[in-house]
N, C-alpha and C positions, 0 to 999 in steps of 0.2 A: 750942280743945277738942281733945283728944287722944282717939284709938282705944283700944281695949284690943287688946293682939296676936290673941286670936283671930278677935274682931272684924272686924281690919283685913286678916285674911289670907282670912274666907271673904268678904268683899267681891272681893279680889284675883282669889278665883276665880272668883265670878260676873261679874267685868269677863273673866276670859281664856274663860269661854265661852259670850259673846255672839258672835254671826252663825256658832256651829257648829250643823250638825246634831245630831238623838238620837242620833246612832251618834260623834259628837266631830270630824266631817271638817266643812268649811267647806259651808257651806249649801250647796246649787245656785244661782246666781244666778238670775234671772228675766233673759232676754234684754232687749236695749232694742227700744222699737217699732221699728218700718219707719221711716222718719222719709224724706222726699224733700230732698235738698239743698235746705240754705235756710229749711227748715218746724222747723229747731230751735228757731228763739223762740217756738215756737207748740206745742210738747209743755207738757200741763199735765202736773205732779205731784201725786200723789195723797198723801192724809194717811199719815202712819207706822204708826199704831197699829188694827190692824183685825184679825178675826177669819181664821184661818189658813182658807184650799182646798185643801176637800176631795171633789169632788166629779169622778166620770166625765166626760170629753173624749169617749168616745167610746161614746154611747150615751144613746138619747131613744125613750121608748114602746115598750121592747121590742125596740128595733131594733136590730141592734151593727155598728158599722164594722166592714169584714171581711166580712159575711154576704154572700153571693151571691143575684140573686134566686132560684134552688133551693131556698137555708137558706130566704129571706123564706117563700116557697109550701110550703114542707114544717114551717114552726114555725107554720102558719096564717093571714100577712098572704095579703093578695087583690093582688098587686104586680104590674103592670105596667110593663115599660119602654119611655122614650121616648126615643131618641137625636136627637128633634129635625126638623128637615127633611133632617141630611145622613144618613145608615141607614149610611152606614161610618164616621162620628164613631164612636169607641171613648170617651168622655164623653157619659152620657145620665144619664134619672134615674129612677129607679123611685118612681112613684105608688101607692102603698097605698089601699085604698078606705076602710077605718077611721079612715088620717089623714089626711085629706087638705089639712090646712093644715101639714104638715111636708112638704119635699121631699128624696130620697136619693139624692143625687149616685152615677153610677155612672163605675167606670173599668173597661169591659170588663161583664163583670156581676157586679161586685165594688162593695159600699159603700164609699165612700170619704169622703165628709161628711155632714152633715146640715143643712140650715137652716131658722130657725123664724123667722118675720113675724106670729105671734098669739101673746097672749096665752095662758098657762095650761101651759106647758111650762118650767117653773123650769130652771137649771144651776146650775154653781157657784153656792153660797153664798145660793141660789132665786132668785138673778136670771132675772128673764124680760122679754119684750116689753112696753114699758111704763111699768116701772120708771125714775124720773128718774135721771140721774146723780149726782146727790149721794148717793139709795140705792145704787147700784150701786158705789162708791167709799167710803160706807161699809162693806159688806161685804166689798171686796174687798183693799180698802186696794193694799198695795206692789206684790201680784200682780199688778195692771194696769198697762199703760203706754198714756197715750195717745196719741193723735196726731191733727190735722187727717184728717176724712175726704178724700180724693182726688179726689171730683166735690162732697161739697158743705162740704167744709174751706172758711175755718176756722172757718165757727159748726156742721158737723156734726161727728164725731168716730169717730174708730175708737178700742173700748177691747182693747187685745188684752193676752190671757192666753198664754202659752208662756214654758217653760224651755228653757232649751241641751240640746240634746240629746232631749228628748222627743218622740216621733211624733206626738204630738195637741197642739191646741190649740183658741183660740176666739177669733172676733173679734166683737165688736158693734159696731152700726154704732148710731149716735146722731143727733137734728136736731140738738143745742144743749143737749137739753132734758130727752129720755128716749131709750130704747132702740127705735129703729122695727125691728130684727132680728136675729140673729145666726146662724154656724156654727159647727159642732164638726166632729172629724175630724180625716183624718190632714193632719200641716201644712201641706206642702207644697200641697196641695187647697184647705185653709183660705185659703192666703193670694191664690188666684186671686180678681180684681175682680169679674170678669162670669160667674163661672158655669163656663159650658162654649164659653162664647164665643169 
């Protein structure tokens, strides 16, 4: 079976402008996970075809990376900071009395992430705590990359969300099964194991 020429030339075009951006430049890639030498046969890949993210990295109940507790106490949170046992730790986190199942990582007295372990705090794409992996994979699709969690890989998982380049991201952490937590925030914060540890 034969084309018709115009046919065959606006196909042409829609093959030369797949993987560009709206504006005609080459997508941003999505970074690859963390992946720990060796844990390569152990990234899954997530299906192709899924709804695009769009959704705030930096910012859950009002709160915005950035804010100082000052901003927190002056926009109305009730925000306390706990730097923990050592008080010259310059990483603590500021407790809000409203929410107190969200915790706000501080660097200094500056937000810097946030992490949720309850249910009822959707992000991207409304994923929240909870939600099984295969939801969270259909909504997220290519955006995620997974990877073996680090203390309970390889039946838990880390699903992490970041681009090249971008200040914010998000990790989830996984049993196997569903979503037992996640952070947002700025990256580099994001990608700390233990906190402030």
């Amino acid at each position: 079976m034969r084309l018709n020429r115009p046919l065959a030339l606006a196909l042409l075009g829609l093959l030369a402008a797949c993987g560009r951006g709206a504006d005609g430049n080459e997508a941003a890639p999505v970074n690859e996970a963390i992946v720990a030498p060796g844990d390569e046969a152990n990234v899954i890949v997530p299906p192709d075809e899924t709804p695009p993210v769009d959704a705030p990295l930096d910012e859950m109940a009002g709160v915005k990376v950035g804010m100082t507790v000052a901003k927190l106490r002056a926009a109305g949170f009730d925000a306390v900071k706990d730097n923990g046992p050592d008080p010259g730790n310059t990483c603590g986190y500021a407790r809000i009395a409203s929410l107190k199942d969200l915790f706000f990582m501080l660097d200094g007295d500056t937000v810097v992430r946030i992490e949720v372990a309850t249910p009822g705090h959707p992000t991207l794409g409304g994923v929240q705590v909870g939600m099984s992996e295969d939801d969270v994979l259909a909504r997220l699709g290519p955006a995620v990359k997974i990877q073996p969690h680090p203390y309970t890989g390889p039946t838990g998982h880390y699903f992490v969300v970041h681009r090249d380049g971008d200040p914010f991201g998000l990790i989830m952490e996984t049993d196997g099964k569903k979503v037992v937590s996640y952070r947002i925030g700025r990256w580099s914060y994001v990608q700390w194991k233990e906190g402030c540890s």
